[in-house]
C-alpha positions as CSV (number, residue, x, y, z in Angstrom):
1,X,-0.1,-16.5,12.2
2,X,2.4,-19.2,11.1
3,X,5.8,-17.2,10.2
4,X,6.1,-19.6,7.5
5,X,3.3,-17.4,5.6
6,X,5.8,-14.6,5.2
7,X,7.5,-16.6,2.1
8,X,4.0,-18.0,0.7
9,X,2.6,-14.3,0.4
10,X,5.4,-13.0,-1.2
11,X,4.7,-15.5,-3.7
12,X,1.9,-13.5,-4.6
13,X,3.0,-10.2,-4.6
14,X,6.0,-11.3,-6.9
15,X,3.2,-12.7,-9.3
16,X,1.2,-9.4,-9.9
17,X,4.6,-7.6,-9.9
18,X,5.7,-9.7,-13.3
19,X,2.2,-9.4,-14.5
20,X,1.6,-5.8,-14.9
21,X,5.4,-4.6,-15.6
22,X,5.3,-5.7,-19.2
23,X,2.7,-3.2,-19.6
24,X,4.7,-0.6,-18.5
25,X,4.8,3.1,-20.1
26,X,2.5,1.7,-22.7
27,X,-0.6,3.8,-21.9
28,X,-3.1,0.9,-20.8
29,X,-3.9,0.9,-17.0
30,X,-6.6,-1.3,-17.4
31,X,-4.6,-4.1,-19.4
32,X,-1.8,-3.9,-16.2
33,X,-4.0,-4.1,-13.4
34,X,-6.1,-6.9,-15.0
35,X,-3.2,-9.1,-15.3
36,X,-2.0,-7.9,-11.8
37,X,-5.3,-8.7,-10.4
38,X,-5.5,-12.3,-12.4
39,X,-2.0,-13.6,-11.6
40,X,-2.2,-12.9,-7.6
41,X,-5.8,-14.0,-7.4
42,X,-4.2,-17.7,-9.3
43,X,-1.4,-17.9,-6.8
44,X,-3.8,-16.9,-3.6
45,X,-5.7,-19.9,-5.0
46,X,-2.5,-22.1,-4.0
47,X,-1.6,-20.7,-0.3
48,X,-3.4,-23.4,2.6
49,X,-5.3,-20.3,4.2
50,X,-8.9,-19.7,4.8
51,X,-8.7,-15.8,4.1
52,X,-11.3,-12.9,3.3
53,X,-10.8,-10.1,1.0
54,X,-11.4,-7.0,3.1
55,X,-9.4,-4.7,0.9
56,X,-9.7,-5.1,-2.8
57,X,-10.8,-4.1,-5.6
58,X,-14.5,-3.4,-5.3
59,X,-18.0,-5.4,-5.1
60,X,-18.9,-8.3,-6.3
61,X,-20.7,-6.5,-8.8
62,X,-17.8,-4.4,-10.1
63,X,-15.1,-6.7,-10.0
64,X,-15.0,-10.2,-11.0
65,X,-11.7,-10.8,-8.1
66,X,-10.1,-10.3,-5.5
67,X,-13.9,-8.2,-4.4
68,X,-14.7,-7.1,-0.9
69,X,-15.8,-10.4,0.9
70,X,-14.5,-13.1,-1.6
71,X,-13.1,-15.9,0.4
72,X,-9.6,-17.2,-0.6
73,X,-7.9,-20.9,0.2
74,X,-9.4,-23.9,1.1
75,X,-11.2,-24.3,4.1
76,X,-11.7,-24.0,7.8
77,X,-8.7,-26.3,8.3
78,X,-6.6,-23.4,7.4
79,X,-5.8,-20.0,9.2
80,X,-8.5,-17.5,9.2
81,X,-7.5,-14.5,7.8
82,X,-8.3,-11.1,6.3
83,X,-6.6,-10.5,3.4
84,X,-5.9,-6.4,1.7
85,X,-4.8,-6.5,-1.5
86,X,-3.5,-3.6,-3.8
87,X,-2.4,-5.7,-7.1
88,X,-1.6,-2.4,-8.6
89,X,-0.8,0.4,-6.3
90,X,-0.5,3.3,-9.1
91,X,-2.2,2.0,-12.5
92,X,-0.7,5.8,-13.9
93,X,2.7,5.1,-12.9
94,X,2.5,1.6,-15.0
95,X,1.1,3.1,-18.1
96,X,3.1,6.1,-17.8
97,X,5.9,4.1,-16.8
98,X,6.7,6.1,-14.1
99,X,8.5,4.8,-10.6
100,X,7.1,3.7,-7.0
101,X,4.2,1.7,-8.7
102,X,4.1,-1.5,-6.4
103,X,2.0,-4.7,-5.7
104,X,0.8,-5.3,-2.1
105,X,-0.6,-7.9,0.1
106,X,-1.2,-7.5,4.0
107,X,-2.4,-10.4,5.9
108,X,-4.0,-10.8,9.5
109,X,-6.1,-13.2,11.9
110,X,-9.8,-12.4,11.3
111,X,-10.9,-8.7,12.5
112,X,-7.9,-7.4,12.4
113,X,-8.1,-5.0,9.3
114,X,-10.2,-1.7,9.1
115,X,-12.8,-2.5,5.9
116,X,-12.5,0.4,4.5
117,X,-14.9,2.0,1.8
118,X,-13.5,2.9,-1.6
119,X,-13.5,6.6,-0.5
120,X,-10.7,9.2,0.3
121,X,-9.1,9.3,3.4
122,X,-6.8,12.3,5.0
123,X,-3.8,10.9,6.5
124,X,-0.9,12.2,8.5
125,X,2.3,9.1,8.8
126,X,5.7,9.2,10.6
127,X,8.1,6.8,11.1
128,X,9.6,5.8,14.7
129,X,11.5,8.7,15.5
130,X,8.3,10.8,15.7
131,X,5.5,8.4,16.7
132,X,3.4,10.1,19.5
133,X,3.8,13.8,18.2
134,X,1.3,14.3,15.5
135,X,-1.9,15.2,15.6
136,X,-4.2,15.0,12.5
137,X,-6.5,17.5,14.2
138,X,-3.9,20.0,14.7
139,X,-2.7,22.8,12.8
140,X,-0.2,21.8,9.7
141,X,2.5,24.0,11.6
142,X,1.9,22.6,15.0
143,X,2.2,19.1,13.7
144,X,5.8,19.9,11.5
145,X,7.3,21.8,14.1
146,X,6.6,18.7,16.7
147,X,7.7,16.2,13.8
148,X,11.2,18.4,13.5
149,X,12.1,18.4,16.7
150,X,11.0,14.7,17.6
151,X,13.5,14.3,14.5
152,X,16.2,16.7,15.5
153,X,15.9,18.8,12.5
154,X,15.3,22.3,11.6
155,X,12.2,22.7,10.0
156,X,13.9,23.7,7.0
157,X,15.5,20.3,6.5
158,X,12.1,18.5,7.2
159,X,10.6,16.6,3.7
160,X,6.7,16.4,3.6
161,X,5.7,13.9,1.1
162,X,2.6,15.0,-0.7
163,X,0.2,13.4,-3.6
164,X,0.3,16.5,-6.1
165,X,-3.3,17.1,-6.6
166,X,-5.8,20.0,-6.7
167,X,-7.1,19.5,-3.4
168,X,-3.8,20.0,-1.9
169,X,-3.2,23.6,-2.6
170,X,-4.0,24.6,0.3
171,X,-2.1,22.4,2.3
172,X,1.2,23.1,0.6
173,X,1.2,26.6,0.7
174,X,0.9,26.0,4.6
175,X,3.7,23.5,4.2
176,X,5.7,26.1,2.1
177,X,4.9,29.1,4.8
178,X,6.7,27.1,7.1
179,X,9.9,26.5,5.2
180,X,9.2,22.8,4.7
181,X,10.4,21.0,1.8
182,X,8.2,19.3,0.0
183,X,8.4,15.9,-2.3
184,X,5.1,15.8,-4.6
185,X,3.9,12.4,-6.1
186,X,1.5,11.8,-8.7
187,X,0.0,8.5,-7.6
188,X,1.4,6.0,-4.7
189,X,0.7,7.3,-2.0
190,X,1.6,3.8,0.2
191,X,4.6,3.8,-1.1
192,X,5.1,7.4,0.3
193,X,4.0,6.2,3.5
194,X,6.1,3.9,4.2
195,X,9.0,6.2,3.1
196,X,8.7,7.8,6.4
197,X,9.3,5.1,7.9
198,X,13.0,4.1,6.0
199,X,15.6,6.4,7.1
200,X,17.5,6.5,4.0
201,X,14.4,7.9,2.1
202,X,14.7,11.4,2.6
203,X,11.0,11.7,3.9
204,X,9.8,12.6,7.2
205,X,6.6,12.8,7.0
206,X,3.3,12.3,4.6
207,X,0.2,14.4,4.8
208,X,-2.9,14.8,2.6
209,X,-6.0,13.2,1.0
210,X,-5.8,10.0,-0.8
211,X,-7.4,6.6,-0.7
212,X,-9.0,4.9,2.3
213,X,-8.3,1.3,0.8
214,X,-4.2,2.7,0.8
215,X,-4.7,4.0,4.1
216,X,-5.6,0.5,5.8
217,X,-2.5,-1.3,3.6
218,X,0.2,2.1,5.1
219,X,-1.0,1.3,8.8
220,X,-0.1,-2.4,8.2
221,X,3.5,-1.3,6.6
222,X,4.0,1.3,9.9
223,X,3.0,-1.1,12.4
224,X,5.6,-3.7,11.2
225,X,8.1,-0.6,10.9
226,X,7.1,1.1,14.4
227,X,5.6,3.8,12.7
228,X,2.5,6.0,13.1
229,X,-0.4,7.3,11.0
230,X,-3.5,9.0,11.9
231,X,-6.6,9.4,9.5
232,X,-9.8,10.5,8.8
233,X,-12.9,9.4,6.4
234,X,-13.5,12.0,3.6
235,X,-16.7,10.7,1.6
236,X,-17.1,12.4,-1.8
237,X,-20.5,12.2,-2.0
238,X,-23.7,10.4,-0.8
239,X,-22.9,7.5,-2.2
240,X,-19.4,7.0,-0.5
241,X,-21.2,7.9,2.6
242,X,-24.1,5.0,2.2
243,X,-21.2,3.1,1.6
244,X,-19.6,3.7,4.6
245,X,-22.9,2.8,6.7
246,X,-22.6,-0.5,4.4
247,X,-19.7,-1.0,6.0
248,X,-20.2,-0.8,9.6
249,X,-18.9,2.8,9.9
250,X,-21.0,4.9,12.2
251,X,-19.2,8.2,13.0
252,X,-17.6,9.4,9.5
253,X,-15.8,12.0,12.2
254,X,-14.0,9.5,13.8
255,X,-10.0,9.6,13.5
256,X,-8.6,6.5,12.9
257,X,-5.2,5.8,14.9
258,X,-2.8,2.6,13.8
259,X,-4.7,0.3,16.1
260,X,-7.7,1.1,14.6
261,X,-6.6,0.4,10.9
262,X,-5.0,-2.4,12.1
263,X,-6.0,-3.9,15.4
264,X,-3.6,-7.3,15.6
265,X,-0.3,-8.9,14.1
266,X,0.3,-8.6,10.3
267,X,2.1,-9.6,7.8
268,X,2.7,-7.4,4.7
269,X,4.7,-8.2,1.4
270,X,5.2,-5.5,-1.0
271,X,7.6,-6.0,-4.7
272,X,8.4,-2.9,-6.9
273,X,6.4,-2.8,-10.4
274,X,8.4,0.2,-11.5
275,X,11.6,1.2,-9.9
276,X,11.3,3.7,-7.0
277,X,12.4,5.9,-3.6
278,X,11.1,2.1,-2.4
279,X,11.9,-0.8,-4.0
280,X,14.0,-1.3,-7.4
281,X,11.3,-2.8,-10.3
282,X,11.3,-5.4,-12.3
283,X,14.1,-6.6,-14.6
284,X,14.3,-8.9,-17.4
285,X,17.3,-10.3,-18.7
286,X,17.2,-13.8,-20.8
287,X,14.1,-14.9,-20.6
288,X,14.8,-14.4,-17.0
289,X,12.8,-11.5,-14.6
290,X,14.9,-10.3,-10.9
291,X,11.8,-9.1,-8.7
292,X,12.5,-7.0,-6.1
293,X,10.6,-7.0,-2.5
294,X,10.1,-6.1,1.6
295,X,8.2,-9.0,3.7
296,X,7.4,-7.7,6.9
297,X,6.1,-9.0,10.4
298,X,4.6,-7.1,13.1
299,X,5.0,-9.2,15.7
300,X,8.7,-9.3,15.8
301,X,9.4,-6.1,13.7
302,X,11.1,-8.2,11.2
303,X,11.5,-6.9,7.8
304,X,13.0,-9.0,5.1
305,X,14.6,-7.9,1.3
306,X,14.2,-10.6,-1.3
307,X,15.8,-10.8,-4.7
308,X,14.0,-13.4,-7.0
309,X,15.2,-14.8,-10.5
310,X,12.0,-16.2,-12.1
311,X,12.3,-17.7,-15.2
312,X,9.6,-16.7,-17.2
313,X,9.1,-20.1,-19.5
314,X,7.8,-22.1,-16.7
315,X,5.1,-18.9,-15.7
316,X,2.8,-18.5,-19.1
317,X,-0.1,-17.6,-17.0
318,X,1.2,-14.3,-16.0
319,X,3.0,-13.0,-19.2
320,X,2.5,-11.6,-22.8
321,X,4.5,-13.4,-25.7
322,X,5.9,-10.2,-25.7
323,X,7.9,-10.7,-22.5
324,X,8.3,-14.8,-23.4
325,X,10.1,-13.5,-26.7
326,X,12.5,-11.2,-25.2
């Protein structure tokens, strides 16, 4: 992949960011994603690729863009690609107008990205300084005990970052007979992902259930940041399992290492929505909107931060008079 794609797919992220954040903390998840969704499928349209939607928001027959399979860009003359998308990552945290929520965008050469169902997915992530210890199919215990002393840390000082759901409560109780501490999210669980990873977050490791879609996008994040994540398939139902046969999925058993979620080079662009752990969110001031984002490349391990001043008159496409009129 050309290096010079890095700034082009940041474009796009930036686009869905400034879309969906004037909807924020006004109760309408539907009305933020849409214009998420809209706004990076129009500035996709623009980048001199030949991509693939492998992660996105549905079928065909559910969603009108950026669906499983669409193709993106103009032609063979371009780069093949497969494209993930998350235009939203946390819908709840927009209308709530709570932090972390983020717009994503991982790119690779064709084949490279696990085409994941829309079905859960347990998941156990680390950054560097304990890649190679865990083990998804070991005990909770076994698995922070080997993370705090990877890390140098008493397992007392170790955070687990964990999406605060009803399925969980048996895994933090585990996580609180150990002495862990424990950060609980409500939705966002790449963003917590990639936390691990930073070493000014305060997280040292995720575990749980969340989305298999999310799961694909973190392993693209870790591999750029030398991180780790294991996972699993956990269909809900029979339909999530056909799906998975639909998809090429044979062994629903398997466990899923970062080469498998992401077998090649990628690039990943991610801007803050909402202001977070992660990134800061958007801010308006003038007429004028300061995005806030992380371009990475696995290749070299390069991670770039870029500040933006877009000046919203010359983007109607993406806004609400509402934002125009501030």
């Amino acid at each position: 992949m050309n290096r010079e794609l890095a700034i082009e797919i940041v474009r796009v992220t930036e686009a869905a960011a400034l879309a969906a954040a004037p909807w924020m903390g006004k109760g309408k998840r539907k009305k933020a994603d849409g214009a998420a969704v809209k706004a990076m499928r129009s500035v996709l349209d623009t980048i001199q690729i030949d991509g693939e939607v492998v992660i996105g928001e549905g079928e065909k027959d559910r969603a009108p863009r950026l669906y499983i399979g669409e193709k993106i860009g103009n032609g063979s003359k371009s780069p093949s690609l497969d494209i993930a998308v998350d235009p939203l990552e946390g819908t709840n945290l927009v209308a709530r107008g709570l932090p972390n929520a983020l717009a994503v965008l991982a790119v690779g050469p064709r084949n490279t990205l696990l085409k994941a169902p829309d079905t859960y997915m347990e998941k156990i992530a680390v950054g560097p300084g304990a890649r190679g210890v865990i083990d998804i199919e070991a005990p909770v215990r076994t698995n922070l005990e080997k993370v705090a002393s990877a890390l140098n840390k008493k397992l007392e000082d170790l955070t687990v970052i964990v999406l605060d759901r009803l399925r969980h409560e048996k895994l933090i109780s585990e996580i609180r007979q150990v002495g862990c501490r424990i950060k609980l999210i409500s939705d966002g669980d790449v963003a917590g992902g990639i936390a691990t990873a930073l070493k000014d977050s305060g997280v040292d490791i995720l575990m749980g259930t969340g989305g298999a879609p999310e799961g694909v996008l973190t392993a693209a994040a870790l591999k750029c940041l030398g991180g780790e994540i294991q996972a699993r398939l956990k269909p809900r139902n029979r339909e999530d399992v056909e799906k998975a046969f639909s998809f090429g999925i044979k062994n629903l058993d398997r466990v899923y290492f970062t080469g498998d979620l992401v077998r090649d080079d990628v690039m990943i662009s991610i801007t803050g929505i909402t202001g977070g752990d992660l990134l800061k969110g958007v801010t308006y001031s003038r007429k004028k909107a300061v995005t806030y984002s992380l371009v990475m490349r696995s290749k070299t391990r390069t991670v770039r931060k870029i500040e933006a001043i877009h000046n919203i008159a010359y983007k109607p496409d993406y806004y609400s008079h509402d934002v125009l009129n501030m």
